[in-house]
C-alpha positions, 0 to 999 in steps of 0.5 A: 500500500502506497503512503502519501504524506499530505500534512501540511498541505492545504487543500486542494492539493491532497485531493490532487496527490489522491487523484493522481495515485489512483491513476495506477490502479493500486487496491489501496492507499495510505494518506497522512493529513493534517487537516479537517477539511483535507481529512473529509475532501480526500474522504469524499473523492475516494468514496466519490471514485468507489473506494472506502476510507477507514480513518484512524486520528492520532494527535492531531494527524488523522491516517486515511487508509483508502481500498478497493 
């Protein structure tokens, strides 16, 4: 599973990294934000591409672990 650190990134750019890491197909992905509104866009475009997203918070930082 691929990991993509997004924290300190705002948006739209981690919905962009998202975007472009779905281009290769993988069954999964693991992303880092930091940010509320990154946390629920990237939740919303991966659910929007038909994938689920299990979100794990860890002081401040949330892990998104985004599969098929």
């Amino acid at each position: 599973m691929d990991t993509l650190d997004a924290r300190g990134l705002s948006c739209p750019e981690p919905v962009v990294m998202i975007s472009q890491a779905m281009a290769s197909k993988a069954d999964g992905y693991r992303m880092i934000v930091d940010a509320v509104a990154a946390r629920e866009n990237v939740t919303r475009y991966a659910q929007s591409q038909g994938y689920t997203v299990n979100v794990t918070e860890n002081g401040g930082e949330w892990t998104l672990d985004i599969t098929k």
